[in-house]
MISEVEX-913463 format. One record per residue (C-alpha): chain; x, y, z. Coordinates in Angstrom, 3 decimals, always signed. Example, Ala and Ser with C-alpha at 12.3 -4.5 7.8 and 13.67 -1.06 7.14 Angstrom:
<atoms>
+-------+----------+----------+----------+
! chain !       px !       py !       pz !
+-------+----------+----------+----------+
!     A !  +12.300 !   -4.500 !   +7.800 !
!     A !  +13.670 !   -1.060 !   +7.140 !
+-------+----------+----------+----------+
</atoms>
This chain:
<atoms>
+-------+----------+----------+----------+
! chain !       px !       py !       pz !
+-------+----------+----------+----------+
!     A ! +150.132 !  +74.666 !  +82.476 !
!     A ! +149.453 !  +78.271 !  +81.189 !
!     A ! +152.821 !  +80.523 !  +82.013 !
!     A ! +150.664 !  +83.138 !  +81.645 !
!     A ! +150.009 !  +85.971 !  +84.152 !
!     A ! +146.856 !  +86.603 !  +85.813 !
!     A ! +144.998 !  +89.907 !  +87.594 !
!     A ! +142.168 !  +90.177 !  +89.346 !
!     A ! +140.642 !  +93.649 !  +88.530 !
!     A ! +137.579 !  +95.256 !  +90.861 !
!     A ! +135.568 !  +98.005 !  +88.642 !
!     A ! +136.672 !  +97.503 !  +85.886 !
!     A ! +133.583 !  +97.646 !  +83.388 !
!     A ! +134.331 ! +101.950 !  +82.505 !
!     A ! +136.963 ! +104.560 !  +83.224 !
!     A ! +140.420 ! +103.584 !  +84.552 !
!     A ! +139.462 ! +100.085 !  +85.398 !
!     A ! +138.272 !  +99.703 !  +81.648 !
!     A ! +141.612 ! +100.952 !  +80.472 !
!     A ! +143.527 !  +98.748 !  +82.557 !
!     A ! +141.770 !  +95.537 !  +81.851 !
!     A ! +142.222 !  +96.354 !  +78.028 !
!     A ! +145.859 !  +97.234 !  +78.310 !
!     A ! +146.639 !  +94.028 !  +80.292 !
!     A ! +144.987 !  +91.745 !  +78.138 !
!     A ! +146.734 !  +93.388 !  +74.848 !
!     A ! +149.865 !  +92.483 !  +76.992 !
!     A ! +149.308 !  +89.099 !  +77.805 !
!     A ! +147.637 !  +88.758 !  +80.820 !
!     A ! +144.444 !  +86.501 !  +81.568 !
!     A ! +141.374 !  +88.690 !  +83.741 !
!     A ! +139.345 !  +88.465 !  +86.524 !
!     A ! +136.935 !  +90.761 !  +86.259 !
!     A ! +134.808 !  +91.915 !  +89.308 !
!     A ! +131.715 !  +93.887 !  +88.646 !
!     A ! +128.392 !  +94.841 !  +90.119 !
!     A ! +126.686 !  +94.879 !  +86.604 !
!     A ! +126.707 !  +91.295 !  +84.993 !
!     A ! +125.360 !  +92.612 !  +81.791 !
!     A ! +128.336 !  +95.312 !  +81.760 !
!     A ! +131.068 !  +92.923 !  +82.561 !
!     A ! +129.555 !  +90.767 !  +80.034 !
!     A ! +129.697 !  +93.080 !  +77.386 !
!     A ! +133.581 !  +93.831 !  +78.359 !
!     A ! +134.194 !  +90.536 !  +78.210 !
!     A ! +133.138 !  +90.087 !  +74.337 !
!     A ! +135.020 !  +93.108 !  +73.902 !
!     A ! +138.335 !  +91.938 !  +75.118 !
!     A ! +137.837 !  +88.733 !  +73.699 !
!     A ! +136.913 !  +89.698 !  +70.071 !
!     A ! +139.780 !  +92.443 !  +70.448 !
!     A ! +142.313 !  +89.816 !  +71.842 !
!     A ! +141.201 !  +86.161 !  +71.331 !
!     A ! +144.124 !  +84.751 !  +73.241 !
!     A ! +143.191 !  +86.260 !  +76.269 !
!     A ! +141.491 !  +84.253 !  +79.300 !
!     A ! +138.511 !  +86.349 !  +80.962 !
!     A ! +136.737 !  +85.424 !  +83.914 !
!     A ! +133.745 !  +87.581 !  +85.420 !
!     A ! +132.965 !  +87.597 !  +88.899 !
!     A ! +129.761 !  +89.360 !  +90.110 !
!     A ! +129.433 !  +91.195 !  +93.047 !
!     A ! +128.730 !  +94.199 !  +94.656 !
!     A ! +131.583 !  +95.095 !  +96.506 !
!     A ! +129.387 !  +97.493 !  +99.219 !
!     A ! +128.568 !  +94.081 ! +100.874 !
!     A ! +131.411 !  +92.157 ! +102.713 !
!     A ! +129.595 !  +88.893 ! +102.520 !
!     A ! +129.459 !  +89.423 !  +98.539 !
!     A ! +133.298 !  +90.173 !  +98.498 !
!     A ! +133.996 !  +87.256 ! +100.528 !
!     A ! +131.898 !  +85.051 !  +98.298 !
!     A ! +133.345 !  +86.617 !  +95.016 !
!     A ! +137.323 !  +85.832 !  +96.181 !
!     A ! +135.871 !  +82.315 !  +96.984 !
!     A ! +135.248 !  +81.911 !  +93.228 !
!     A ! +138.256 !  +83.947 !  +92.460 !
!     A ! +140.151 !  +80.774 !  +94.215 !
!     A ! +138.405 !  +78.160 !  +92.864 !
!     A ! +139.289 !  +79.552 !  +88.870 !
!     A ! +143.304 !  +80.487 !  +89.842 !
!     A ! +145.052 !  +79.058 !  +92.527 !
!     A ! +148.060 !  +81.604 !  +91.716 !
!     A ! +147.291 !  +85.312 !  +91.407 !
!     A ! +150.291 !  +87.686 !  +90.009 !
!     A ! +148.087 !  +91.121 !  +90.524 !
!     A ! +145.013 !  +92.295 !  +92.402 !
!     A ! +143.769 !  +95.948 !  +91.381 !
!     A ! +141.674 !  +97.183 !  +93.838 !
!     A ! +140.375 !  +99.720 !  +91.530 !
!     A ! +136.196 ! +100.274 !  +92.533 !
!     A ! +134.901 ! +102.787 !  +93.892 !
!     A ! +132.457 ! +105.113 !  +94.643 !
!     A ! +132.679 ! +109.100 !  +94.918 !
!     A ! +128.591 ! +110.346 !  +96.603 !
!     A ! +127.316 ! +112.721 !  +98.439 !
!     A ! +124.182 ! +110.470 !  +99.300 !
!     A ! +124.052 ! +108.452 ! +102.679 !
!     A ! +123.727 ! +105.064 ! +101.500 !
!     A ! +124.807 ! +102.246 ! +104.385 !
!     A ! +125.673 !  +98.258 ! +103.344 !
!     A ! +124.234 !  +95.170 ! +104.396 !
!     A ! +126.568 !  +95.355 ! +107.192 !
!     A ! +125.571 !  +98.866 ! +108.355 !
!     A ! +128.568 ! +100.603 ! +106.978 !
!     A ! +128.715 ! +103.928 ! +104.605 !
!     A ! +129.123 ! +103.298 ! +101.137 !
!     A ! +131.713 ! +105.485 ! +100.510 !
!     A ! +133.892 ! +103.555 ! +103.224 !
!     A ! +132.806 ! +100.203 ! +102.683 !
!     A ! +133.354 ! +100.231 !  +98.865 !
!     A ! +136.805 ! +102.742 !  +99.581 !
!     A ! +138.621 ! +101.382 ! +102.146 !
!     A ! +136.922 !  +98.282 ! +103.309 !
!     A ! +136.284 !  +96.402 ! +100.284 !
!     A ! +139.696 !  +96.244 !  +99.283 !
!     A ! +140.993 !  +95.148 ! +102.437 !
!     A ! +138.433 !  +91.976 ! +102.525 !
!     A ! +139.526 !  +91.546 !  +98.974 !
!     A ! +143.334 !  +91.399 !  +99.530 !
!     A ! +142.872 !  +89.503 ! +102.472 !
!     A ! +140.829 !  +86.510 ! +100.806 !
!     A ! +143.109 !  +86.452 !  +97.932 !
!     A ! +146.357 !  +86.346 ! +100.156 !
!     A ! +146.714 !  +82.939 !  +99.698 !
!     A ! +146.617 !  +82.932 !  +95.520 !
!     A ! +148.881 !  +85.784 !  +95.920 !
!     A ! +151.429 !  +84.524 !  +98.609 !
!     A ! +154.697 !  +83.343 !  +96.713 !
!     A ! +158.024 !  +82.178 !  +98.251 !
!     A ! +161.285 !  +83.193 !  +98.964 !
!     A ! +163.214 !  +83.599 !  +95.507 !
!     A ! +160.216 !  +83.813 !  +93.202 !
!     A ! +158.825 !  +86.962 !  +91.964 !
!     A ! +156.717 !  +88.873 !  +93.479 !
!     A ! +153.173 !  +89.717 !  +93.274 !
!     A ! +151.235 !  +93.363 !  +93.408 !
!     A ! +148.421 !  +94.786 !  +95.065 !
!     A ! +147.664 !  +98.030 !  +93.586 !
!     A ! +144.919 ! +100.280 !  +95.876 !
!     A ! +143.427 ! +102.973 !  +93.474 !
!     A ! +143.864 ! +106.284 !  +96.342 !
!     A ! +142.907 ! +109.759 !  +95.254 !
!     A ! +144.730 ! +113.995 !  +95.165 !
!     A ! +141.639 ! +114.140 !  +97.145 !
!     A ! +142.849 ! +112.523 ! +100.241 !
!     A ! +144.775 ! +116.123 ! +100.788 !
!     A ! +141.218 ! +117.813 ! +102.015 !
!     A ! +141.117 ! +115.307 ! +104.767 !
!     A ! +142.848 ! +116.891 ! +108.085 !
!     A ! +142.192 ! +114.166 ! +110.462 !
!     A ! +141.105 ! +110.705 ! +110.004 !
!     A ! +138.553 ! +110.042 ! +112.823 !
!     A ! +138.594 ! +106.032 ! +112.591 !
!     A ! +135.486 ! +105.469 ! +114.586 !
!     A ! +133.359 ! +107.737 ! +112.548 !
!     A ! +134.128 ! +105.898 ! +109.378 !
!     A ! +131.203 ! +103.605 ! +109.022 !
!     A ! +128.674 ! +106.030 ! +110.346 !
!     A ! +129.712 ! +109.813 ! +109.570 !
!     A ! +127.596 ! +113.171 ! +110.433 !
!     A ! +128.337 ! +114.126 ! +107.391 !
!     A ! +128.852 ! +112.773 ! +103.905 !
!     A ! +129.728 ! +115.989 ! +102.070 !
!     A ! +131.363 ! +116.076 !  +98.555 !
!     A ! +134.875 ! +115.279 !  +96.869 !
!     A ! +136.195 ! +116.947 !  +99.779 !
!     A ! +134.263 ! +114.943 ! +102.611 !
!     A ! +133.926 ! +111.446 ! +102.948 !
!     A ! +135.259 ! +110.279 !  +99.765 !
!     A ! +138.583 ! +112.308 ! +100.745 !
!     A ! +138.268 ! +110.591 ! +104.125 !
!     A ! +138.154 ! +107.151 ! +102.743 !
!     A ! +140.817 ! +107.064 ! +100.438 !
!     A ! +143.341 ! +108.783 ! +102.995 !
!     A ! +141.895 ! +105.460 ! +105.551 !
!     A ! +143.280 ! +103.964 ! +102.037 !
!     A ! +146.093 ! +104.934 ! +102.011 !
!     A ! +146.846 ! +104.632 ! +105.187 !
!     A ! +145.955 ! +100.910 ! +104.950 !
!     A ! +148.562 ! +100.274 ! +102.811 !
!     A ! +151.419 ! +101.891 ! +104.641 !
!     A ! +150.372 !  +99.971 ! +107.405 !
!     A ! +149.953 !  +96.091 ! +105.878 !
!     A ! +153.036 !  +96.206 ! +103.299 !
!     A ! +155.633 !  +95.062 ! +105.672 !
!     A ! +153.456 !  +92.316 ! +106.654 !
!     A ! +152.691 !  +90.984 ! +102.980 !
!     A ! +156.055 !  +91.580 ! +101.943 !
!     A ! +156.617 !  +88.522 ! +104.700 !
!     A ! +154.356 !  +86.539 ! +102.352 !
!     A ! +156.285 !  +88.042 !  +98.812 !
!     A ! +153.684 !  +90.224 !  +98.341 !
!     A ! +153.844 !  +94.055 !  +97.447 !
!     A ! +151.718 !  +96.660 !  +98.120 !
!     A ! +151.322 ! +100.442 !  +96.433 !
!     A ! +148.900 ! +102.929 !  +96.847 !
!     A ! +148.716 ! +104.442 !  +93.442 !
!     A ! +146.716 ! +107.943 !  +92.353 !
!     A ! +145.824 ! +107.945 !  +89.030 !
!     A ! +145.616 ! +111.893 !  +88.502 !
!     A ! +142.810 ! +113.643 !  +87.257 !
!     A ! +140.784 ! +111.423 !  +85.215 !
!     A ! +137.807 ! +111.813 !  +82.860 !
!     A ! +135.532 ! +108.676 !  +84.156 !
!     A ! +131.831 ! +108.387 !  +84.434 !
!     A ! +131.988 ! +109.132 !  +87.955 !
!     A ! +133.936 ! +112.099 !  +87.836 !
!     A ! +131.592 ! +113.239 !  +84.987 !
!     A ! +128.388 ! +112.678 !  +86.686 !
!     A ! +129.108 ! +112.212 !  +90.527 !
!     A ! +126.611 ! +113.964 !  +92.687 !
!     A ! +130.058 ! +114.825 !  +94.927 !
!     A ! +131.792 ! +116.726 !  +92.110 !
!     A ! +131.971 ! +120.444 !  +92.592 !
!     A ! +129.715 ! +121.833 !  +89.481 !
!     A ! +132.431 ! +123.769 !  +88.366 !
!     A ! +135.028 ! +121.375 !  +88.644 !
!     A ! +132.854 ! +118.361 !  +86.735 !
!     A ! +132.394 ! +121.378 !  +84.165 !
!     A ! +136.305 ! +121.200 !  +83.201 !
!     A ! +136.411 ! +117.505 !  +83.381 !
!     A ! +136.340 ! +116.576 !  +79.774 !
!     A ! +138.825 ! +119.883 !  +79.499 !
!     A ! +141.878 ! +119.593 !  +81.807 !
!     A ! +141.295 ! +115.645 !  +83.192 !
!     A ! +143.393 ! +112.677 !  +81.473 !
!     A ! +142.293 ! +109.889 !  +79.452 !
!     A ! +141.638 ! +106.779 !  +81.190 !
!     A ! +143.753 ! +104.938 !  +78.520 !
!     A ! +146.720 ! +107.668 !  +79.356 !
!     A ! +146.465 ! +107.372 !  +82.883 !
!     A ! +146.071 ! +103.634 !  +83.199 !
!     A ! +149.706 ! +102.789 !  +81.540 !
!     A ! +150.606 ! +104.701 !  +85.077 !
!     A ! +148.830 ! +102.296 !  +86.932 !
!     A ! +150.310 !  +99.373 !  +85.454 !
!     A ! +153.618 ! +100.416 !  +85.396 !
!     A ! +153.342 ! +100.722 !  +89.269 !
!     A ! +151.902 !  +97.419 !  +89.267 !
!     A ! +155.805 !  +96.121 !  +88.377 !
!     A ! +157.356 !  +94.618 !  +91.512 !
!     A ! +160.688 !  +95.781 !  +90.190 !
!     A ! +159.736 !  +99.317 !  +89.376 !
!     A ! +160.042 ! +102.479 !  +91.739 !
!     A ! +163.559 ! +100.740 !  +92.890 !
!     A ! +161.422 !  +97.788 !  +94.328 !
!     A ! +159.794 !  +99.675 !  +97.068 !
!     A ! +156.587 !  +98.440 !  +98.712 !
!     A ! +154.596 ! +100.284 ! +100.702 !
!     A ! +154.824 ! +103.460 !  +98.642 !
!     A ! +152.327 ! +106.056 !  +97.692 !
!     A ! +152.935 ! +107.045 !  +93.431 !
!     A ! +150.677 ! +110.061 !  +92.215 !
!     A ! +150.364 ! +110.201 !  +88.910 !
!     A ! +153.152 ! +107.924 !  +87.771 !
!     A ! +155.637 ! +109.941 !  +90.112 !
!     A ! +156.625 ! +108.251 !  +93.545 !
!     A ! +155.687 ! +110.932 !  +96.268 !
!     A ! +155.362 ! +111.080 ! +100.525 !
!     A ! +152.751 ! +109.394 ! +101.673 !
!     A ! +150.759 ! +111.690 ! +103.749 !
!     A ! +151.906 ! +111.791 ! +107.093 !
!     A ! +148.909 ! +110.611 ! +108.886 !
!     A ! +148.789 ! +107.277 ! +106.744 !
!     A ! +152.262 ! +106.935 ! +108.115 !
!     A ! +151.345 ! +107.682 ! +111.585 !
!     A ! +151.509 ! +104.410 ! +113.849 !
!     A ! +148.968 ! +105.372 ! +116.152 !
!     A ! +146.472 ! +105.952 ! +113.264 !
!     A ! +147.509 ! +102.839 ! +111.393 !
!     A ! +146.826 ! +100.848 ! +114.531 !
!     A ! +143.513 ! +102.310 ! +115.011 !
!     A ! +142.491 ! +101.637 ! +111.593 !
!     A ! +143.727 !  +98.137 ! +111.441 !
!     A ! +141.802 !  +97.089 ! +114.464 !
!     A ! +138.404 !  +98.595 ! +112.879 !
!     A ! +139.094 !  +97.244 ! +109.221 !
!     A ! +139.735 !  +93.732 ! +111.563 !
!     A ! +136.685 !  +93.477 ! +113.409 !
!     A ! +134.296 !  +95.402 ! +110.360 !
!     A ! +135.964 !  +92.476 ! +107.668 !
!     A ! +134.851 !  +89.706 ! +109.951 !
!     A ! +137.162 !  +87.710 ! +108.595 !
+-------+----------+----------+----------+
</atoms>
């Protein structure tokens, strides 16, 4: 039996999520990779395997706007790795356009915020340890952006007036993020499992480079003043370690740094409201 770790990464075929997966494998760790694009993930996965021939890489397709998809993707997750050490709930998607799911929902919440909550819920099990054995990670990818949003109107989320820019719904959805994860942690840690919502910082990634929702001006600096995805994703991993950040769960890091979370994803009347929605919209 392989003592080898494994982590299941969503988005991973470009930017951050491209980074990560290639960091992770050059340390060890065997890949699940989860990807809308089969002939992308397929091309990663010669990549990582030419550049590390040691490493175990498993692709998973599925587009993660569509909760049935999601469900069916953690299904095969499951039947590859029975034990899961890290789920990196990296994909998502930054639009101006109105685009709704299968299931009738926005894109930018249902690949945001939803999406990783069906994920981490069907992969509880793999990730579940007990008492006395190390932990496991979930790692949410939030967003700075998450600042612009003032009030998080729960009921709105699947259906807004509005989609707006990086300052709209996209901000919307990853404070809902965030907010998820205050709210579950204390419940997973029941099950040994950790959960931090991690910003990246500003990074140079295809969608920041060519998103229809990025201010002109500001996807004019991008290449200038945003990170690497390589710099930024040794961030990402390091908050990935159960025994870093003093062992918190339940934290919100920006940019390697631990910071507050913002204080309506620690408000219990908003974490209640969202829970019940993400509930009934998973189906679960």
């Amino acid at each position: 039996m392989s003592d080898r770790k494994v982590a299941v990464i969503t988005g991973s075929t470009g930017g951050i999520g491209g980074a990560i997966a290639e960091q992770l494998a050059a340390g060890g760790w065997d890949l699940v990779l989860v990807n809308r694009s089969a002939e992308k993930s397929s091309q990663q996965k010669r990549d990582l395997n030419t550049a590390h021939p040691g490493a175990k890489v498993d692709l998973v397709q599925a587009d993660l706007m569509d909760t049935d998809q999601i469900k069916r993707a953690a299904r095969e997750i499951l039947a590859i790795h029975s034990s899961i050490d890290a789920l990196y709930n990296n994909s998502g998607v930054l639009t101006s356009q109105r685009v709704m799911s299968a299931q009738g929902h926005e894109s930018n919440y249902a690949v945001n915020t939803l999406a990783p909550y069906v994920m981490l819920e069907c992969l509880r099990p793999a990730l579940k340890r007990t008492a006395g054995t190390p932990k496991t990670m979930i790692v949410n990818t939030t967003s700075a952006a998450h600042s612009a949003a003032k009030s998080l109107d729960v009921d709105m989320l699947s259906d807004p007036a509005d989609i707006g820019g990086l300052t709209g719904v996209y901000s919307t959805t990853k404070l809902a993020l965030t907010t998820m994860g205050t709210a579950l942690a204390p419940d997973l840690e029941q099950d040994g499992i950790m959960l931090r919502s991690v910003c990246p910082g500003a990074v140079a990634t295809p969608m920041t480079k060519t998103s229809d929702a990025m201010p002109g001006i500001l996807k004019f600096f991008v290449p200038l003043l945003f990170n690497k995805p390589e710099k930024q994703a040794g961030k990402m991993i390091n908050a990935a370690k159960p025994d870093s950040f003093g062992g918190r769960t339940g934290i919100y890091i920006t940019n390697g740094k631990e910071k507050a979370a913002p204080k309506l994803a620690v408000d219990a009347s908003v974490q209640a409201s969202l829970m019940k929605k993400l509930s009934v919209d998973a189906a679960l």
